[in-house]
PAPAVEX-737318 format. One record per residue (C-alpha): residue in one letter; x, y, z. Coordinates in steps of 0.1 Angstrom, whole numbers, plus 2048, in hexadecimal, padded with zeros to 3 digits. Layout:
BEGIN
{"a",{X,Y,Z}},
...
***
This chain:
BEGIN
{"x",{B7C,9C4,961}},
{"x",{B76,9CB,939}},
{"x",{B98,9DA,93A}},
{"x",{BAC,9C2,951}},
{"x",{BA1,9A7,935}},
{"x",{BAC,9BD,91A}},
{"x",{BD0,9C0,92C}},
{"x",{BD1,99B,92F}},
{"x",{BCA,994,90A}},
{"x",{BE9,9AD,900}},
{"x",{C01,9A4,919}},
{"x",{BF8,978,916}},
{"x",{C16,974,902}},
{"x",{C2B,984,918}},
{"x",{C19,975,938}},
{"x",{C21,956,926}},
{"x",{C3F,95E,923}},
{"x",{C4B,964,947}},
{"x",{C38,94B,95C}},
{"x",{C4C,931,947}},
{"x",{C6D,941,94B}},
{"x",{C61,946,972}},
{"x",{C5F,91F,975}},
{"x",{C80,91A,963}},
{"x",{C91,937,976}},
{"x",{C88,926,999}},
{"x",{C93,909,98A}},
{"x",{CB3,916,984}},
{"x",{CB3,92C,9A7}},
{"x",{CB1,90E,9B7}},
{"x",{CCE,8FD,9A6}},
{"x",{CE0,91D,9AE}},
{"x",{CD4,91C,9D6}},
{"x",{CDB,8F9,9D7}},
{"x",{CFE,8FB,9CA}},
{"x",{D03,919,9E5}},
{"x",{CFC,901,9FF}},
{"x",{D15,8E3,9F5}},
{"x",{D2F,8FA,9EB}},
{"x",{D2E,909,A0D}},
{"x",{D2A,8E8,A20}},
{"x",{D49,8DC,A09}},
{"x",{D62,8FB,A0F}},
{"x",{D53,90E,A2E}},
{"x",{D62,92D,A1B}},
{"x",{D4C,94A,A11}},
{"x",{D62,954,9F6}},
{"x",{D66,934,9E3}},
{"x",{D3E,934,9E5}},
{"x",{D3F,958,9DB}},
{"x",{D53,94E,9BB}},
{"x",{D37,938,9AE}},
{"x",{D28,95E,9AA}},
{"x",{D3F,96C,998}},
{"x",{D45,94E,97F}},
{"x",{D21,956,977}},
{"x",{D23,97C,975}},
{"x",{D46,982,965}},
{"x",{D3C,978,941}},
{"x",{D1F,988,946}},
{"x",{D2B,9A8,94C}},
{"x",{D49,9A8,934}},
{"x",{D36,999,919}},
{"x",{D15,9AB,91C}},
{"x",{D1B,9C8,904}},
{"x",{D22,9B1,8E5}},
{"x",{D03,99B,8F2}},
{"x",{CEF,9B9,8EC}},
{"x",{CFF,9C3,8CC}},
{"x",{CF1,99F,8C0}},
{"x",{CCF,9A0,8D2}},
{"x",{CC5,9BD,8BD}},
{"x",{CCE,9AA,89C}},
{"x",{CC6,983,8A9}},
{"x",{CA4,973,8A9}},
{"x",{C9F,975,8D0}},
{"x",{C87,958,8D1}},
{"x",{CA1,941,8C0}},
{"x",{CC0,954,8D9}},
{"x",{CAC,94D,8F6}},
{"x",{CA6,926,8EC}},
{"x",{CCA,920,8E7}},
{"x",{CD3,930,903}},
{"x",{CBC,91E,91C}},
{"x",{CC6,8FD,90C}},
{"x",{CEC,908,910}},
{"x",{CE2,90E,939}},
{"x",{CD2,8EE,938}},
{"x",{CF0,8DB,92A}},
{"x",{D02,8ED,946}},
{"x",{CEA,8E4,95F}},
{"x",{CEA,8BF,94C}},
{"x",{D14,8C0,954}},
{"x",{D12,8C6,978}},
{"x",{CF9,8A9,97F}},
{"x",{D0F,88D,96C}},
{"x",{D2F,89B,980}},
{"x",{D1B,894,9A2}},
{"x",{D0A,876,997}},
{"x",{D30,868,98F}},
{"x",{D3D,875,9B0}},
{"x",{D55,88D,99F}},
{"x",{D42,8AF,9A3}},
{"x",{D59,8CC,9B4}},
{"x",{D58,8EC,9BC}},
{"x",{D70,8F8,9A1}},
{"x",{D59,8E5,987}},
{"x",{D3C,8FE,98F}},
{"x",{D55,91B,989}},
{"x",{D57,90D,964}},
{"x",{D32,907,95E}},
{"x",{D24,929,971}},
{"x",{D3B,938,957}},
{"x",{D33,92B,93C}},
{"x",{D0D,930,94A}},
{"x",{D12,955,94D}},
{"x",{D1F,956,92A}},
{"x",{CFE,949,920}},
{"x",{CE7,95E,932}},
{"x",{CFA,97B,922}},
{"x",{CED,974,904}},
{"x",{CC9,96F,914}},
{"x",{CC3,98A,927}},
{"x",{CC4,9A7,910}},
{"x",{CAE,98E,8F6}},
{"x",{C93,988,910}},
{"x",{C95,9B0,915}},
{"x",{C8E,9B3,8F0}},
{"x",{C77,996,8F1}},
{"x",{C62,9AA,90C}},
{"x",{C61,9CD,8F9}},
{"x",{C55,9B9,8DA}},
{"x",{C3A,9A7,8ED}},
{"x",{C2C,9C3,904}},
{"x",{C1B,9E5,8F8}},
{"x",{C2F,A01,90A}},
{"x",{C11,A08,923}},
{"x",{C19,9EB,931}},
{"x",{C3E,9F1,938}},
{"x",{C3A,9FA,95D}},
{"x",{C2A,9D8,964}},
{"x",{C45,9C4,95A}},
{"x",{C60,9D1,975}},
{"x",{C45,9C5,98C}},
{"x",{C3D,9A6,97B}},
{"x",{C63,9A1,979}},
{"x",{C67,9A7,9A1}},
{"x",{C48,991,9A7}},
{"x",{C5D,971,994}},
{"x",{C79,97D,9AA}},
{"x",{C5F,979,9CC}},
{"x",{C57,95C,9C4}},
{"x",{C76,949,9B9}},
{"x",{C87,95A,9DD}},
{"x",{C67,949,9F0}},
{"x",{C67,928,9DE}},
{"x",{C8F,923,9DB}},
{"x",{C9C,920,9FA}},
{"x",{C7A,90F,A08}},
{"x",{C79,8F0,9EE}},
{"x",{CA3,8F5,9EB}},
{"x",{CA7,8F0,A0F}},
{"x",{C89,8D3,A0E}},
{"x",{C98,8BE,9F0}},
{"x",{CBE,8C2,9F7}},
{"x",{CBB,8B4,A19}},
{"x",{CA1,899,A14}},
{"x",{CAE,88E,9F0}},
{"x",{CCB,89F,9E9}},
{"x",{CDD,8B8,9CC}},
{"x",{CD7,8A2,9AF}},
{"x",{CAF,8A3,9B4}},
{"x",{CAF,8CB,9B1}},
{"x",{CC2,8CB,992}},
{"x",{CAC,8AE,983}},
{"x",{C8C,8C8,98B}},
{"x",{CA3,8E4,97D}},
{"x",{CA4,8D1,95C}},
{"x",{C82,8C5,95C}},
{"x",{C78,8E9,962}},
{"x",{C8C,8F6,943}},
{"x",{C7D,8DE,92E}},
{"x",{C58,8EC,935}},
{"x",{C65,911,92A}},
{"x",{C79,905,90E}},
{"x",{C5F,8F4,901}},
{"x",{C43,911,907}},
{"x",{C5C,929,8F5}},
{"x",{C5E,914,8D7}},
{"x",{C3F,90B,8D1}},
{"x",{C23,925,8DB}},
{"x",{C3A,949,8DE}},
{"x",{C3C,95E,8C0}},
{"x",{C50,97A,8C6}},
{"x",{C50,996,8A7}},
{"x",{C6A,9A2,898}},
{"x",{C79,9CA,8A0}},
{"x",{C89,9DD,883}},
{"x",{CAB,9D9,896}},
{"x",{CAE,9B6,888}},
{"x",{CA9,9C1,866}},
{"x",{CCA,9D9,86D}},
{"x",{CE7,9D3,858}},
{"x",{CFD,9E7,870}},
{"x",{D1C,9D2,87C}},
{"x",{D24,9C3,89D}},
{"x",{D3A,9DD,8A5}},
{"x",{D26,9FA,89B}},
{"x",{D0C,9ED,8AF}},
{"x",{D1C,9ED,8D1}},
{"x",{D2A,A11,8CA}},
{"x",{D05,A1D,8C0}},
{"x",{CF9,A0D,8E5}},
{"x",{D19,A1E,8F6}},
{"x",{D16,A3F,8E6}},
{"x",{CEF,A44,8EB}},
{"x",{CFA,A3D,916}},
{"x",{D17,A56,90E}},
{"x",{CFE,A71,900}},
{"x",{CE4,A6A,91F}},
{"x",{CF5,A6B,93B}},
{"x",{CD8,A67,953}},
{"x",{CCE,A45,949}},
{"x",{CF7,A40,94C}},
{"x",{CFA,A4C,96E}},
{"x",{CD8,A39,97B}},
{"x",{CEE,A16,96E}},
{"x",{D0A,A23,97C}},
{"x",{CF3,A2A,9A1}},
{"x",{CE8,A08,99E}},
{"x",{D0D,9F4,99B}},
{"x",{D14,A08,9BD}},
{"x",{CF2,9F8,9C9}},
{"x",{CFF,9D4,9B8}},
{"x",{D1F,9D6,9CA}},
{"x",{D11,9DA,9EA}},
{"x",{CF6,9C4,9E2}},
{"x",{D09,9A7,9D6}},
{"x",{D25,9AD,9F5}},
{"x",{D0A,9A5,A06}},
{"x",{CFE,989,9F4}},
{"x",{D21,978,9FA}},
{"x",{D1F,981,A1B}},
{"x",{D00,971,A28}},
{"x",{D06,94B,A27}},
{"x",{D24,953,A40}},
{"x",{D10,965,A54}},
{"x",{CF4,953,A57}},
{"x",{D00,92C,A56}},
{"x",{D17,933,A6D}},
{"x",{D02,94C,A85}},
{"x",{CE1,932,A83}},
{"x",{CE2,918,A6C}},
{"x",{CD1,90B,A4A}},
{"x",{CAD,914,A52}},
{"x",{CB5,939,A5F}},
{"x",{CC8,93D,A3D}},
{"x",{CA9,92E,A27}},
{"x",{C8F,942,A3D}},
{"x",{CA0,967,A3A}},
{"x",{CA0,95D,A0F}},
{"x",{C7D,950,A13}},
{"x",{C74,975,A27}},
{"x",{C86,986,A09}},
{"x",{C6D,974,9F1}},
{"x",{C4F,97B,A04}},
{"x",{C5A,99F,A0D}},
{"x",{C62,9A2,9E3}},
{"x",{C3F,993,9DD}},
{"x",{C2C,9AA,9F4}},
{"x",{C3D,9C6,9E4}},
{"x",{C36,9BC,9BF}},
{"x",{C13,9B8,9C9}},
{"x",{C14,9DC,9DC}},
{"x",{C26,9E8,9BB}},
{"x",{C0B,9DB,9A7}},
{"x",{BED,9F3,9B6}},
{"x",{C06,A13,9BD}},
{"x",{C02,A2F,9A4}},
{"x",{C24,A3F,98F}},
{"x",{C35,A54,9A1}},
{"x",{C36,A79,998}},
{"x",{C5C,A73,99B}},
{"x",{C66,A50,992}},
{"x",{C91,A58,998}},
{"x",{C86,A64,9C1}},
{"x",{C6F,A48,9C5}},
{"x",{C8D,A31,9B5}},
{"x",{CA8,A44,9CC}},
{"x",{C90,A3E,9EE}},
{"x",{C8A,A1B,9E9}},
{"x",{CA9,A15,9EA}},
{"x",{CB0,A2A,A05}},
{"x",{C9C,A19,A1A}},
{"x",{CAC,9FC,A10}},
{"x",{CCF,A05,A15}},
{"x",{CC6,A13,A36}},
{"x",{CB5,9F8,A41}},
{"x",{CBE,9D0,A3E}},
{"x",{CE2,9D2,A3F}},
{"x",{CE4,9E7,A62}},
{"x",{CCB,9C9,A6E}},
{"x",{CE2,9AD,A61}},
{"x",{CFB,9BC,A72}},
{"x",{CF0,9BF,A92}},
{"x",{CD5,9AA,A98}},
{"x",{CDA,98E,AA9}},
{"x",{CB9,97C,AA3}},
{"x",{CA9,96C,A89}},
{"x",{C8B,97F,A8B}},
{"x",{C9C,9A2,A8D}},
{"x",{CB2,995,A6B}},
{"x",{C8C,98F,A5B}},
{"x",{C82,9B4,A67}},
{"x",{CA2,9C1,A52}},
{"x",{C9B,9A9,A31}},
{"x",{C77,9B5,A31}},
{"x",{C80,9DC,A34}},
{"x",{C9E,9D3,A16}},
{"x",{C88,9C8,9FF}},
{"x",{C64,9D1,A02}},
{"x",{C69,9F3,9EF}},
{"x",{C82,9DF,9D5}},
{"x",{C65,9D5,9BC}},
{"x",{C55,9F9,9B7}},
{"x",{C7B,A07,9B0}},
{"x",{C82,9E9,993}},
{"x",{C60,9EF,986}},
{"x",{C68,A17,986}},
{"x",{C8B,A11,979}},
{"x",{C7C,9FA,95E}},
{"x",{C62,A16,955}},
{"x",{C81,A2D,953}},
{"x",{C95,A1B,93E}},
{"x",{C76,A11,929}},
{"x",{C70,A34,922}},
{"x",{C8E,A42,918}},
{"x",{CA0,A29,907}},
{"x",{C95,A26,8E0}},
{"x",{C87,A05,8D8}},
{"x",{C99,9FD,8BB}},
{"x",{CBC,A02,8D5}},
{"x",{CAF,9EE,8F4}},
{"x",{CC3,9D0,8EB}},
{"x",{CE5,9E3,8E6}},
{"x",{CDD,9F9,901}},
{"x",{CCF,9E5,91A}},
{"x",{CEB,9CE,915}},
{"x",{D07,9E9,91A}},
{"x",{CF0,9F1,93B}},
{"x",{CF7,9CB,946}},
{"x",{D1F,9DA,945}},
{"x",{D1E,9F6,958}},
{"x",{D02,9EF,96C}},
{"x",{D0D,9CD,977}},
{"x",{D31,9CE,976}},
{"x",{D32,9CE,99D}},
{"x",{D23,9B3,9A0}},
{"x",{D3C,998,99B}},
{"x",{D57,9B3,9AE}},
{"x",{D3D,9B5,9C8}},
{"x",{D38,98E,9D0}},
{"x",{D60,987,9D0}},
{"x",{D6A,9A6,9E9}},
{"x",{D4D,998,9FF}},
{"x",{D59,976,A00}},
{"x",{D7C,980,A07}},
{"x",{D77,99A,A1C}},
{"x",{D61,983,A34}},
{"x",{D7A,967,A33}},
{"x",{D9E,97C,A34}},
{"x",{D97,99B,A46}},
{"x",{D76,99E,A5A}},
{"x",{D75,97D,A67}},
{"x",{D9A,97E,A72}},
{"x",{D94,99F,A7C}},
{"x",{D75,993,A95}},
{"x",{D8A,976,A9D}},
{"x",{DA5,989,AAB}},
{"x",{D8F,9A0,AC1}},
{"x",{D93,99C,AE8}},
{"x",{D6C,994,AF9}},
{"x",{D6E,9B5,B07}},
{"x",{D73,9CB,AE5}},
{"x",{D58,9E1,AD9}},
{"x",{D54,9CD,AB8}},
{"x",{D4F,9AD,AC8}},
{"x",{D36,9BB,AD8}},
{"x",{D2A,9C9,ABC}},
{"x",{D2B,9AA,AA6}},
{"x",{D31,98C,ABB}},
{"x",{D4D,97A,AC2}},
{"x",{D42,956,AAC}},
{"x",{D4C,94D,A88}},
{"x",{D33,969,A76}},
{"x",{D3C,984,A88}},
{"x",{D56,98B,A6D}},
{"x",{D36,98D,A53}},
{"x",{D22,9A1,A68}},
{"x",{D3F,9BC,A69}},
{"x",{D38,9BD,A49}},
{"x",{D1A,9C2,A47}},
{"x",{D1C,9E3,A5E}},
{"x",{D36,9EB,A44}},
{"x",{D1F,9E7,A24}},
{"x",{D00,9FE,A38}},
{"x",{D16,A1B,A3B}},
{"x",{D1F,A12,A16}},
{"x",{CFD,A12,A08}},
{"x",{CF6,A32,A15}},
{"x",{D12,A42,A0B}},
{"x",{D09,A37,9E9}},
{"x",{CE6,A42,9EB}},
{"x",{CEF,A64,9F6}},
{"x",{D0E,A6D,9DC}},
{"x",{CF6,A5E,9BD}},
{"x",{CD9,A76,9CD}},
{"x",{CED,A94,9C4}},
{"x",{CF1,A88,9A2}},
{"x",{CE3,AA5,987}},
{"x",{CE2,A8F,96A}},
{"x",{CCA,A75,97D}},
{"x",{CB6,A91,98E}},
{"x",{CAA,AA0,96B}},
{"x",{CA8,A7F,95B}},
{"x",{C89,A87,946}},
{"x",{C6E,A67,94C}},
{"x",{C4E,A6C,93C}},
{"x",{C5E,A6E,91A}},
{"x",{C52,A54,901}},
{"x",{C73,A3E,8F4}},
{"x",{C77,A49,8D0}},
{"x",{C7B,A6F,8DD}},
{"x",{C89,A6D,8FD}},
{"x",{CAB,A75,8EF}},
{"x",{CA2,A8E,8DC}},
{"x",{C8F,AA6,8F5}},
{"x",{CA2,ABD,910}},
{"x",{CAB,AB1,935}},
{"x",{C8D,ABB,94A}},
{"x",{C98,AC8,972}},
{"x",{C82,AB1,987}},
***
């Protein structure tokens, strides 16, 4: 008990820290789910609801490796206060263009871009936020803590979403949105101190910096090839993510779609709570590898040929129950090997390579379900093996996708498995040596 009081006295800054940005983030999420919904109802196209996805990501992953450059050398208290207000102005934008009557689809396009632009600049500040706030033993329970915010905004989003935008409509979730930005804003300004690394004291120039960040993943080439594992995961992942509104609001309706997101959450929260009490693996890169394995192998083989709500629930919970214990693994990873004094740079460059599918991902899933599975599906006698596969209503086309994106998971899975560099990626090393010492044969 002595020491779980101890722990809570080091890490209250940081706890601070993320339950405020956990109420602002479901704030946002449910902006985000929201929007999903009306852009859907307006269009009835998966794509153009896809591209609200890639607005967002885009800057993001263009932009990210001159974000970190400037994390390392900005104040990333003050970066991350300007760039909540800039959401919130966003956020602030798209509720004046509703409450007018002009709000359209292509004006979210604008504002998710500009968004993503500004959560560039966040997210490798809040990463060097978090290594400033946390001592390193530590570092293993923030990829859980991180998941368990993720649990919970995917159980609360599409419940109080669903709730609100029916009863009361889009402009009451973005009022909550902004009401919950101002509680983190203000929490950040007022009662988070967040210490300053020697990397803001650096002199080096913008463009030095991004090469340093570049040239350290050049020279380990496991940590490279585990980001470069992951985009194949994102591009599946976020395929899928495109995918599922078509399949689900047109398969079921509304509530199956907001009950197979809420089963994600709870499935997420159960793992980050099962992650919580597990003990480090003796081999963090094969417990990384079979979590997602098992996830690969798993949900989108369900999706795609269930038929039933329930059996769709079966495939969520086996896709992501194993999800937290990987990110808090891959955290521990990245934690370990990556100097300090480069996470920003580094972790920013990560955000380009790792996450570079993601927009790619959400655009080929909306266009492949709206201009080749669905017309593919639609043009299938009753008697053809894929209808009766897949069904012969509008969906089947997005569940022939799905079948598409399990055999591409594992594939995935099983090419990166062979991969020497990740296999003797050394991972007890302590960050300001890792580079330093020999590659270790797991």
């Amino acid at each position: 008990m002595k020491h779980k009081l101890i722990a809570l006295k080091e890490m209250r800054p940081y706890l601070l820290l993320w339950f405020t940005q956990l109420i602002s983030t479901l704030g946002s999420a449910m902006t985000s789910y929201a929007l999903v919904l009306w852009s859907y109802g307006q269009s009835g196209s998966a794509l153009q609801t896809a591209l609200l996805m890639v607005c967002s990501y885009a800057p993001y992953v263009l932009c990210s490796v001159f974000a970190g450059a400037l994390s390392d050398r900005w104040n990333p208290k003050h970066t991350m206060l300007i760039c909540d207000a800039l959401t919130a102005a966003c956020t602030l934008t798209i509720l004046l263009l509703l409450k007018t009557g002009n709000l359209q689809t292509w004006h979210l396009y604008l504002v998710n871009a500009f968004s993503g632009l500004t959560n560039t600049l966040q997210q490798p500040a809040s990463e060097v936020a978090t290594t400033a706030l946390l001592p390193r033993k530590y570092y293993q329970k923030v990829g859980g803590l991180k998941y368990l915010s993720n649990a919970l905004n995917s159980v609360m989003t599409p419940v109080i979403t669903t709730a609100i935008f029916g009863f009361w409509g889009l402009d009451s979730v973005i009022l909550l949105d902004l009401i919950s930005f101002a509680i983190a804003f203000l929490v950040l300004l007022c009662f988070i101190t967040i210490p300053r690394t020697a990397s803001q004291q650096s002199k080096e120039s913008m463009g030095d910096s991004i090469r340093t960040g570049i040239h350290w993943l050049r020279s380990n080439r496991g940590i490279l090839h585990l980001m470069l594992f992951l985009a194949g995961i994102n591009l599946v992942a976020s395929m899928y993510n495109a995918a599922l509104p078509a399949l689900l609001l047109n398969k079921a309706d509304e509530t199956a779609l907001s009950i197979v997101n809420a089963m994600s959450g709870f499935t997420m929260l159960a793992g980050s709570l099962l992650s919580s009490f597990l003990p480090a693996p003796k081999n963090r890169v094969k417990a990384i590898w079979g979590c997602l394995m098992l996830s690969m192998c798993t949900e989108n083989f369900l999706l795609a040929f269930g038929n039933h709500l329930w059996l769709w629930c079966i495939g969520v919970f086996f896709g992501w129950i194993a999800i937290p214990w990987m990110s808090a693994n891959l955290e521990t990873v990245y934690r370990l090997n990556i100097p300090s004094h480069l996470q920003g740079r580094v972790f920013a460059a990560r955000n380009s390579f790792q996450f570079f599918t993601i927009p790619i991902g959400y655009f080929l899933g909306g266009f492949l379900t709206d201009n080749v599975f669905e017309p593919v599906m639609a043009a299938q006698s009753s008697q053809s093996i894929l209808t009766r596969l897949f069904g012969t209503d509008k969906g089947s086309g997005a569940a022939f996708l799905f079948a598409v994106l399990w055999l591409t998971g594992i594939a995935v899975c099983l090419i990166f498995r062979a991969d020497k560099h990740i296999r003797r990626l050394p991972q007890h090393t302590e960050p300001n040596t890792a580079h330093n010492e020999k590659e270790k044969s797991l």
